[in-house]
C-alpha positions in Angstrom: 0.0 0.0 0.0 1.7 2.8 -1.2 2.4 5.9 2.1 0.8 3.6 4.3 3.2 0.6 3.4 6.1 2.6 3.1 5.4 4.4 6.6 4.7 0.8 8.4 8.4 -0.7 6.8 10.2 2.2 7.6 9.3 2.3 11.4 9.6 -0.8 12.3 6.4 -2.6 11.8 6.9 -6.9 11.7 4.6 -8.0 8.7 3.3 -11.2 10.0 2.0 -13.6 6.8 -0.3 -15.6 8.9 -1.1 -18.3 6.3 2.8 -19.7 6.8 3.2 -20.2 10.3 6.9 -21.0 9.6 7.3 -17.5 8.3 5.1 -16.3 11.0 7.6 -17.6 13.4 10.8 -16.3 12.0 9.0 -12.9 11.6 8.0 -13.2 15.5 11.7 -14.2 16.1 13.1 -11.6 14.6 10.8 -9.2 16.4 11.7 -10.3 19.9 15.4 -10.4 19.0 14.8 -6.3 17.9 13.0 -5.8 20.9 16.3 -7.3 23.1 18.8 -5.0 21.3 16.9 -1.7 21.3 15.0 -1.9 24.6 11.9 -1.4 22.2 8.4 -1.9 22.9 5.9 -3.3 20.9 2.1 -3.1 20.0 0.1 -5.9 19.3 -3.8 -6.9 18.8 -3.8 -9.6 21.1 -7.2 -10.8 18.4 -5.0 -10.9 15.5 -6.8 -7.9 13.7 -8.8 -5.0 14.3 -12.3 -5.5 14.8 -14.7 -3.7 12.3 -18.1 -4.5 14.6 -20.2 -1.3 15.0 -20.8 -2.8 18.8 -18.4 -3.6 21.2 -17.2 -7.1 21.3 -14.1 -9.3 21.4 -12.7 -11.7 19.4 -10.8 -14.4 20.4 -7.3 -14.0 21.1 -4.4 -15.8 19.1 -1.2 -17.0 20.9 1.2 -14.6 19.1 1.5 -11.7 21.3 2.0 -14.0 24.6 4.8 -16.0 22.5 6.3 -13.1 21.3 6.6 -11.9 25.1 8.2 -15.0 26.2 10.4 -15.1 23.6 11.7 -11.2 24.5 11.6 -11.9 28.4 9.4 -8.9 28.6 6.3 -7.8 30.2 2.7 -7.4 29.2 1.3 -4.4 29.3 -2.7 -4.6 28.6 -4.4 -1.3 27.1 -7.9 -0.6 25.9 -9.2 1.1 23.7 -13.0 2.5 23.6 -15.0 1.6 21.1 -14.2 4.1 18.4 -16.8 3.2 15.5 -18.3 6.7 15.6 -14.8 8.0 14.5 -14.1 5.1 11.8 -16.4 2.1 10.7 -15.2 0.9 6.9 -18.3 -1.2 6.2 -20.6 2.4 6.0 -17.0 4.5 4.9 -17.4 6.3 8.4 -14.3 8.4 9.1 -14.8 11.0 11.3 -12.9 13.6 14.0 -12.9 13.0 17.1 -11.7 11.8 20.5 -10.7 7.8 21.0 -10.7 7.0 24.7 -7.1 4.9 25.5 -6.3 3.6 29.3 -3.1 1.5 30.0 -3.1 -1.0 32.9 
């Protein structure tokens, strides 16, 4: 994707193909070994993807983020975030200002 793809590869951002869990892996490796040498944090979606209900809801979580902890030796740190579908909902092309509530744990 151009800007937004550019913008995610140049800070950072682990791409994660999910339909190769061997490549999955290495990417998850390679992530935890970055996160070691620059004292780095990281942000996950502990469900795998954003959720694009107009309701609040969770989805299951998948095992990467708590792996990819492990395998740093670092701490989880849960945050929430409000529901924020009267800012941005794709399925009605919804994209509005305003204010997304965020509290860390």
């Amino acid at each position: 994707m151009p800007v937004l793809g550019w913008f995610m590869a140049l800070s950072g951002s682990v791409f994660i193909d999910r339909a190769n869990s061997k490549s999955a892996r290495g990417a998850m490796q390679g992530a935890a070994d970055e996160m070691k040498r620059r004292g780095q944090s990281v942000w996950m979606f502990p469900e795998g993807t954003r959720s694009y209900a107009e309701e609040p809801g969770l989805l299951p979580f998948k095992k990467g983020a708590f792996h990819l902890a492990v395998q740093a030796g670092v701490p989880i740190v849960p945050v929430v975030s409000a529901n924020y579908s009267n800012v941005l909902y794709v399925k009605k092309f919804r994209f509005h200002s305003g204010v997304v509530k965020v509290k860390g744990m």
